[in-house]
C-alpha positions in Angstrom: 0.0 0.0 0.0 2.8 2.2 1.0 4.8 2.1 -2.3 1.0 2.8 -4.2 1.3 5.7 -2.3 4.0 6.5 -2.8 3.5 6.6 -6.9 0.7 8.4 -6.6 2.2 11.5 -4.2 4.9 11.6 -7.2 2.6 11.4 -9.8 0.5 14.7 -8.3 3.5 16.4 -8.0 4.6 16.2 -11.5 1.2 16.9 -12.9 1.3 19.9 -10.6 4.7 20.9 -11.8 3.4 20.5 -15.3 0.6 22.7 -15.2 2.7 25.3 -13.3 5.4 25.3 -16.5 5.0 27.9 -19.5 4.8 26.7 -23.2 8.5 28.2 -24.6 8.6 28.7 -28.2 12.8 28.7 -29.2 14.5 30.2 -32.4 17.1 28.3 -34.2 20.0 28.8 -34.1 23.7 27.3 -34.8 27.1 25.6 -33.8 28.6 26.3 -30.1 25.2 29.0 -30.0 23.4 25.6 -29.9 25.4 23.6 -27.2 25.2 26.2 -24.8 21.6 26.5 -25.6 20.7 23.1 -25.1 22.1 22.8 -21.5 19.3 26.3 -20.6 16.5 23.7 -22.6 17.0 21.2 -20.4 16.9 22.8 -17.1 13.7 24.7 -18.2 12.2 21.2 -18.9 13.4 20.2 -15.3 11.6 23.1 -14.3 8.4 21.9 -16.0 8.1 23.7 -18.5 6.9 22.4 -22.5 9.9 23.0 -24.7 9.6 23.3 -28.6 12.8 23.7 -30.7 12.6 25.3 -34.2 14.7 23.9 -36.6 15.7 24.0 -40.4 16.1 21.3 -42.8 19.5 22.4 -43.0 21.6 22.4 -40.1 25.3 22.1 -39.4 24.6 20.9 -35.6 20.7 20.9 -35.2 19.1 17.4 -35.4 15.4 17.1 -35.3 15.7 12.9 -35.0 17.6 13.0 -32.6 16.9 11.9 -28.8 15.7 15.0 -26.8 14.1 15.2 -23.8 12.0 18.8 -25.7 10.0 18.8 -28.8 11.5 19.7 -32.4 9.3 21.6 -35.2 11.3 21.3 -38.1 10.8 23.6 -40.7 11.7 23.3 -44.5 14.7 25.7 -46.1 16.0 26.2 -49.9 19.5 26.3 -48.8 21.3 23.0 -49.1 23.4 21.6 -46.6 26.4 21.7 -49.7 26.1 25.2 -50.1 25.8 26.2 -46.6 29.3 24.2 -45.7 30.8 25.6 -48.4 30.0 29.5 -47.3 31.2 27.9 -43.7 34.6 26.8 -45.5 34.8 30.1 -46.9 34.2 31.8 -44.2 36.3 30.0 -42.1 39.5 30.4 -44.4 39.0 33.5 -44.8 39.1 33.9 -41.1 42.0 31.7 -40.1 44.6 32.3 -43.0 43.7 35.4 -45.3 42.9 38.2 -42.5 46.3 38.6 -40.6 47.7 39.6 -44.1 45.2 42.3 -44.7 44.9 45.6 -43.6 42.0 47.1 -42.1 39.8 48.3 -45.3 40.4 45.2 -46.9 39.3 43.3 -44.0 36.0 45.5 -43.6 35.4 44.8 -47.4 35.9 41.1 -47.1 33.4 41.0 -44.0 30.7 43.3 -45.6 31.0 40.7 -48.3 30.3 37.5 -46.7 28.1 39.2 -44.0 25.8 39.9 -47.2 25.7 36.6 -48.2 25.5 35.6 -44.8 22.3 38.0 -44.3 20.4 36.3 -47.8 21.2 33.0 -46.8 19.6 33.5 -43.3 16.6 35.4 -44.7 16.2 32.4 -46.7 15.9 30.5 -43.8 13.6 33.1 -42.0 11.2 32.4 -45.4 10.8 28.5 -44.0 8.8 30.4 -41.2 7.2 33.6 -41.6 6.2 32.8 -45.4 4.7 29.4 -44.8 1.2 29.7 -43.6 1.6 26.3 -42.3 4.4 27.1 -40.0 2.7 30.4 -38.6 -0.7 28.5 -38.1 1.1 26.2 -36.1 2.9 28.6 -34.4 -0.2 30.8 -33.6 -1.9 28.0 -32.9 1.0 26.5 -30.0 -0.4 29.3 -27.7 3.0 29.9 -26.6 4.1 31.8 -23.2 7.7 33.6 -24.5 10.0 33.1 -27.4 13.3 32.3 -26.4 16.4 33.2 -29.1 19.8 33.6 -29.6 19.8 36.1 -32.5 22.5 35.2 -34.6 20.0 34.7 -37.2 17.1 37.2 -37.8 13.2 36.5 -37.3 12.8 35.9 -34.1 11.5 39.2 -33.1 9.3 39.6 -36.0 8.3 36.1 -34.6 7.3 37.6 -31.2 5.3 40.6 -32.1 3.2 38.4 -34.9 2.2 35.8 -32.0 2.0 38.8 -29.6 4.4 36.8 -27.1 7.4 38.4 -25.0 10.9 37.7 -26.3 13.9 37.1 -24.5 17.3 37.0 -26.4 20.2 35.1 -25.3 23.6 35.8 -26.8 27.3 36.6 -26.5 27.8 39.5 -27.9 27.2 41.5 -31.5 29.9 43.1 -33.6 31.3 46.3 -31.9 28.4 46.0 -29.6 26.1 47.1 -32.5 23.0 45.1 -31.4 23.3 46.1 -27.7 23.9 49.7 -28.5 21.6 50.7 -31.1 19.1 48.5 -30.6 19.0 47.9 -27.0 20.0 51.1 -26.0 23.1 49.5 -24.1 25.3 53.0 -23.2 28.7 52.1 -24.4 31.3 55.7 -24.6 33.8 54.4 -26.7 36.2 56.5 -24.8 36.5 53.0 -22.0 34.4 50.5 -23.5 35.9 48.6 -26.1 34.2 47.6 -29.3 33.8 43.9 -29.1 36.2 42.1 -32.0 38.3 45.3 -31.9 41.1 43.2 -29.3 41.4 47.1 -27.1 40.7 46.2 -23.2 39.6 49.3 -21.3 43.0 51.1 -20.4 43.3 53.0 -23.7 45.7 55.7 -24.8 44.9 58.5 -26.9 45.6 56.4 -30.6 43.6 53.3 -29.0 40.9 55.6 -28.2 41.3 57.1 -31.8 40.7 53.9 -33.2 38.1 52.6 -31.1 36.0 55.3 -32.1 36.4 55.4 -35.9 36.0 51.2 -35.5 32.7 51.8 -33.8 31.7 53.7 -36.7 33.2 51.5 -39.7 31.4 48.7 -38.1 28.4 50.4 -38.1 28.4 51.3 -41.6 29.2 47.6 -42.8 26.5 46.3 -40.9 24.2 49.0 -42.0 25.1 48.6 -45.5 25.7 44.2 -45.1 23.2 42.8 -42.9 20.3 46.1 -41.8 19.0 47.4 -45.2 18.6 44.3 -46.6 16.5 42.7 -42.9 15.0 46.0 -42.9 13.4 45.6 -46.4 12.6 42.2 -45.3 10.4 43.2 -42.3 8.7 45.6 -44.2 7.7 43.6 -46.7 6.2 41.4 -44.3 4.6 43.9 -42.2 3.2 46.0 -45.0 4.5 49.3 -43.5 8.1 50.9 -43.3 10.1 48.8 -40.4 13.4 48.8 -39.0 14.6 45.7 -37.5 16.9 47.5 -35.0 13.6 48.7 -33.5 12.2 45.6 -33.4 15.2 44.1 -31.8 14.7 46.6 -29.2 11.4 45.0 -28.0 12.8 42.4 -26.6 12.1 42.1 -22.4 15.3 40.6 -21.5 18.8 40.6 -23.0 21.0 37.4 -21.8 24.3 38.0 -21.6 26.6 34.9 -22.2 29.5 37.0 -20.2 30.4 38.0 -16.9 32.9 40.8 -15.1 35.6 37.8 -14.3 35.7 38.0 -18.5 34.6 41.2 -19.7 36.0 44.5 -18.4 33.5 47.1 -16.0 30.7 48.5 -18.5 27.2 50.7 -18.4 24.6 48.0 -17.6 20.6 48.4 -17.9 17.9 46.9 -15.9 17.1 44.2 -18.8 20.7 43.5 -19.7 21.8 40.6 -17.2 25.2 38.9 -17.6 25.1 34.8 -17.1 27.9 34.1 -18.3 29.6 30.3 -18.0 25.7 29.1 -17.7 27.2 26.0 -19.2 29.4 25.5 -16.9 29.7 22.3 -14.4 31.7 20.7 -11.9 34.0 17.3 -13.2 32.9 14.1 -13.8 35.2 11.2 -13.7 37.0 10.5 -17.1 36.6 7.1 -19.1 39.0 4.7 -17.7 41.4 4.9 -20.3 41.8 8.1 -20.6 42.2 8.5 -17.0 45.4 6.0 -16.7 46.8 8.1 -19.0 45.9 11.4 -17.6 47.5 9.5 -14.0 50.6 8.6 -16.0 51.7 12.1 -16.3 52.8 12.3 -13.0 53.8 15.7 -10.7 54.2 17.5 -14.3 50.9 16.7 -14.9 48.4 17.6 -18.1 48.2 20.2 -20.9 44.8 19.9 -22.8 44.8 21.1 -26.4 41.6 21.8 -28.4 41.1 24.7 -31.6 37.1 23.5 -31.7 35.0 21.6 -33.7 35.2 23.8 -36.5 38.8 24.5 -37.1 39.4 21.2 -39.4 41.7 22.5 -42.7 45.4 23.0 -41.1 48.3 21.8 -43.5 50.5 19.3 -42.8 53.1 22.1 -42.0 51.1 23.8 -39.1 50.0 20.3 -37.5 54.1 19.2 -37.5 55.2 22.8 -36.0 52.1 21.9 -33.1 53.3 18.4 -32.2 56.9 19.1 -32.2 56.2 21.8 -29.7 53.9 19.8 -27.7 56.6 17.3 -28.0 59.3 19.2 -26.2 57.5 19.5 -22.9 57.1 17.6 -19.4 53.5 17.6 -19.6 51.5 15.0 -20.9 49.2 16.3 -23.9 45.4 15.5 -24.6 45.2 16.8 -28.1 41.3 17.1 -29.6 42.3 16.3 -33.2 40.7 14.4 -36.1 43.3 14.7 -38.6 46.1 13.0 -40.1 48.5 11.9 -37.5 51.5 14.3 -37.4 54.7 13.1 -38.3 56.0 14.7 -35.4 54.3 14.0 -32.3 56.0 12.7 -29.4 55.8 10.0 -26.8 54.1 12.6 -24.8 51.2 13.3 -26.9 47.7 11.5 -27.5 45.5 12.2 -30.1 41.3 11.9 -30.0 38.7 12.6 -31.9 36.9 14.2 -29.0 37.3 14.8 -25.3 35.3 15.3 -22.1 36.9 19.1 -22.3 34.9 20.5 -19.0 35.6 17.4 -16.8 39.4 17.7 -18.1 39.6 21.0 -17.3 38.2 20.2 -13.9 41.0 17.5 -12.9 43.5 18.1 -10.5 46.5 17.1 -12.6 45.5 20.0 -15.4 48.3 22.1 -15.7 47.3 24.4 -18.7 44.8 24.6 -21.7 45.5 25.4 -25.3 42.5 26.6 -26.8 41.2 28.9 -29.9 39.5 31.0 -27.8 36.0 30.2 -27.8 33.5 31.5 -25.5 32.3 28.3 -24.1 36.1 27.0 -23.2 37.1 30.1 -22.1 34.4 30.6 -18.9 35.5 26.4 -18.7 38.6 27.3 -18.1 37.4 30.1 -15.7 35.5 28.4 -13.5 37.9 25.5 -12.6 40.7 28.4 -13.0 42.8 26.4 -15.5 45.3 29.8 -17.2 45.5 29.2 -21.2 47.7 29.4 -24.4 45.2 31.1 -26.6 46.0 30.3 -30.8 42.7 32.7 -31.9 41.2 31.7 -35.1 38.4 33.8 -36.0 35.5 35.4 -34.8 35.3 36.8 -31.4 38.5 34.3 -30.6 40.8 36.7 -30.6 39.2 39.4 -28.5 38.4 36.7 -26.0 42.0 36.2 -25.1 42.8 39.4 -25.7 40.5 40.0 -22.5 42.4 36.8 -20.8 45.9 38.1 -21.5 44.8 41.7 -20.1 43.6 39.7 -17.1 47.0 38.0 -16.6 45.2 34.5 -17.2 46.4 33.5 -20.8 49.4 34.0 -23.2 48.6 34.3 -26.9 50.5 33.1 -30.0 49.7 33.6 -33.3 48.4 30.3 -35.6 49.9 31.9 -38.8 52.8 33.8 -37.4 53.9 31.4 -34.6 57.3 28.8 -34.4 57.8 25.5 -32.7 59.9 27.8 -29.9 56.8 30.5 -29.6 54.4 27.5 -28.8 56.7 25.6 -26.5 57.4 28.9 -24.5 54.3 29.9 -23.9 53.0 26.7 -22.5 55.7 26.9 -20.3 55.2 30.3 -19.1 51.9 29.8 -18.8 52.6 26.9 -16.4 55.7 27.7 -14.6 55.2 31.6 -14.0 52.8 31.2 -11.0 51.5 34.4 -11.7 49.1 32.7 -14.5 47.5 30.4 -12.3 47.1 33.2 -9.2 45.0 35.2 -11.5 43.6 32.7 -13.1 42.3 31.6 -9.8 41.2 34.8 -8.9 38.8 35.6 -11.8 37.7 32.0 -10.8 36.8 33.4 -7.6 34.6 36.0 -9.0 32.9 33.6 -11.1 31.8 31.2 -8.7 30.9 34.4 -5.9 27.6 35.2 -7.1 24.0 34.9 -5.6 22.9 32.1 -7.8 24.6 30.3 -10.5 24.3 31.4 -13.7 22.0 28.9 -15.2 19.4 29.5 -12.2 20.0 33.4 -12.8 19.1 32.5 -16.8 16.0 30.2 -15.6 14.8 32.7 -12.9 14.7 36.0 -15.6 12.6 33.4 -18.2 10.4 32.1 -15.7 10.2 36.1 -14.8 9.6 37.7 -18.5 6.4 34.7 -18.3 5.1 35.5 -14.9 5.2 39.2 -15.8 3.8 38.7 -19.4 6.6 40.1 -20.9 9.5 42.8 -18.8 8.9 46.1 -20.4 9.0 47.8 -16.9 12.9 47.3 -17.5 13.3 49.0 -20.6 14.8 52.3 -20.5 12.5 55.2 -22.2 15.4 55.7 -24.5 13.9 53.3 -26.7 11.3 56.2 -27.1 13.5 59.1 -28.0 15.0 60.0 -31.5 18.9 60.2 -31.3 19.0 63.8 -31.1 16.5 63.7 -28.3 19.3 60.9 -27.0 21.9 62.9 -26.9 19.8 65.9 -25.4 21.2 68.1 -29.1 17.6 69.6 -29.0 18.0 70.9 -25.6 21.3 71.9 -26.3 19.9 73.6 -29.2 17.4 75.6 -27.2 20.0 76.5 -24.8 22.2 77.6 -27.6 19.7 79.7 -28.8 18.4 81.1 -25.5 21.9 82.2 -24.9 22.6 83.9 -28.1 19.1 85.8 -28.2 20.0 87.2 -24.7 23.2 87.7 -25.5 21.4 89.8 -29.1 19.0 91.6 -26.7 22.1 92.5 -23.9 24.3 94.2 -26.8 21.1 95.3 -28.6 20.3 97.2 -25.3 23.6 98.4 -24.8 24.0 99.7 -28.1 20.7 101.6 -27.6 21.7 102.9 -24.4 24.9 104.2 -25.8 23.5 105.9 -28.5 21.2 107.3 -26.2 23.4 108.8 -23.8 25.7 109.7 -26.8 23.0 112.1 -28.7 21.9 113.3 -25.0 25.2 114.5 -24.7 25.5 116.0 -28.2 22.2 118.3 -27.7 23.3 119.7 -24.2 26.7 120.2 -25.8 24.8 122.5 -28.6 22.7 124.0 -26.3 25.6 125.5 -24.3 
């Protein structure tokens, strides 16, 4: 009788705890964007919640057949999964091996270039939604709660204010802040805050500041010119009246920010801006057995992990040797994340694998340093088991990332183009033998972990909030309201102008009458006499 119970008490609860959840609606999205995406999902259907995923027919990471513990509402795309990689290769090359050799116009050209391509390819995907009546029916007819989106592609927004549903956005960052600034109303003086991608910390001297200003502004003309006209023209077309997207980026209640002040440098926050970064983040399992006799094998010199992502795959034979034969001269024991052909060079020391548990690695005591290209998600892994890093940047925000690390004391940085066998070798050693690394390292770890909550309840409570609340528009700053010259108070500073100069008119006006006055009194008594 007892066990019948028993069932049935947890059986109430779980209806209970259903009924309680909200019905999240969630934009696609893409590569690492998607991991740390996935690991928010799941807690929210721990929570209770109903889950449904978006996603296209084409997909790089996003698999609608696969296992999940949320629903999947695939939607059809005209872009094939050839064409897509390709634009990925392209990208990517570009990126990693054209871009150090170009100067800054060139570079801005290249970008503007695939970042148009970039824009019609995901507009293309945005059509699978918004232009299929089947789709939106569905949609409209889900009765969702909130839409929840990272938005690295467009829509999602536009999405919101069709179903009349609050939207929260998750996401890193946006090219020189442009997103967050314009559209969110995010204050960022240029004169301190660095533009993101621009690799400037906050300590800036006059040229720095120079430069951070005019890159600002470049940015914001490529992505004016490369990805807002042409989303712009799409919205409008949709909407059947003049729209800009930056505006309706601005609706959104909450802003998630995948960062947090043991990465990024003190900034201007707002109410609806909330920083979560490492929300991914978890303490160490136990490694497979064989991988853990090696790891034990190293000894008092312990481990050096080595991973450049999932997506860095090209590097010649050349670069690969100059890797090993570095990795090769230390005391460490290496764990390299590589799915290549086997160097020719690589040493005793060295093990190759086609992946690796890189969080619980980073979390074992015999972890001496990690190699890394920088990305977001390894970084704040690295933070918060305070493991300092060899950054080898390869594209995107990678090399601002350990910019931010280096400024921090926590990382040294080599270039993949540029670098030799000796730059690699000492810089591993540095990292590991110059205790100062690994103090500051374990300091910004510190300030990770010393926070109210953890950052995935933070992310969970602020959802759970925006649905309670039917949306968060109580945060938003009026800004959103005023034009830019309203902004930046230029109308009152007109007025004020003006004011001042007509008094300033009237005072020598007056003056001027008063002398004459006095000067043609004087004149007649001087007659007179």
């Amino acid at each position: 009788m007892e066990p019948r119970l028993s069932v049935c008490v947890l059986l109430v609860l779980c209806v209970t705890g259903t009924a309680n959840g909200g019905k999240i609606l969630v934009w696609y999205t893409e590569a690492s964007h998607w991991i740390n995406m996935k690991t928010v999902l799941e807690a929210l259907v721990d929570r209770g919640h109903q889950v449904t995923v978006l996603v296209p027919s084409t997909s790089l990471f996003m698999n609608s057949s696969e296992p999940s513990r949320f629903q999947y509402e695939p939607f059809n795309v005209s872009v094939s999964l050839e064409v897509l990689e390709q634009f990925i290769e392209e990208f990517l090359h570009f990126s990693i091996y054209e871009m150090d050799y170009m100067n800054i116009f060139q570079i801005h050209s290249r970008i503007s270039d695939l970042l148009t391509t970039n824009t019609n390819f995901a507009l293309m995907f945005l059509d699978g939604i918004i232009k299929s009546e089947t789709m939106m029916k569905k949609l409209k007819e889900g009765n969702y709660d909130l839409l929840l989106a990272d938005p690295i592609f467009p829509g999602s927004d536009l999405t919101a204010v069709i179903l009349g549903i609050p939207l929260v956005f998750s996401l890193r960052f946006s090219i020189a802040h442009n997103w967050e600034r314009l559209c969110g109303q995010l204050p960022a003086p240029p004169s301190y805050v660095p533009a993101c991608v621009s690799k400037l910390t906050d300590k800036m001297d006059f040229s720095e500041r120079v430069f951070n200003f005019l890159f600002y502004a470049l940015q914001d003309i490529v992505l004016d010119y490369s990805v807002w006209k042409y989303v712009d023209k799409y919205y409008s077309e949709v909407r059947g009246t003049p729209t800009r997207a930056c505006k309706m980026m601005g609706n959104a209640d909450i802003w998630l920010m995948r960062s947090y002040w043991d990465f990024d440098f003190a900034h201007p926050f707002l109410p609806n801006f909330k920083y979560v970064g490492g929300v991914h983040c978890r303490p160490a399992k136990p490694l497979p057995k064989d991988m853990e006799e090696f790891v034990q094998s190293s000894g008092e010199e312990g481990i050096v992990i080595l991973s450049l992502g999932s997506m860095v795959k090209n590097m010649t034979t050349e670069k690969t040797n100059m890797i090993a034969s570095a990795l090769a001269q230390i005391p460490q024991k290496v764990l390299w994340r590589y799915s290549g052909k086997k160097p020719e060079t690589l040493g005793f020391n060295t093990k190759l694998y086609e992946w690796i548990p890189q969080n619980d690695l980073l979390g074992h005591a015999k972890t001496r340093a990690f190699i890394t290209h920088g990305g977001a998600n390894g970084v704040f892994e690295a933070i918060y088991h305070g493991v300092p890093m060899v950054g080898i940047p390869t594209f995107a925000d990678q090399p601002d990332n350990m910019a931010h690390m280096k400024a921090k004391g926590a990382a040294a940085v080599v270039s993949l183009n540029f670098m030799t066998v000796e730059d690699l070798r000492d810089a591993i050693n540095t990292v590991i033998n110059n205790k100062s690394y690994k103090e500051n390292m374990t300091r910004l770890s510190r300030i990770h972990h010393d926070r109210p909550m953890s950052p995935l309840d933070e992310t969970i409570f602020w959802i759970e909030y925006t649905m309670r609340n039917k949306g968060a528009k109580h945060l938003r700053v009026q800004a959103h309201e005023l034009t830019w010259y309203q902004y930046h108070s230029l109308d009152v500073l007109s007025f004020l102008l003006i004011t001042v100069l007509l008094l300033m008119f009237i005072f020598i006006k007056t003056c001027s009458f008063c002398f004459q006055r006095c000067c043609s009194r004087k004149k007649t008594k001087s007659k007179a006499e």
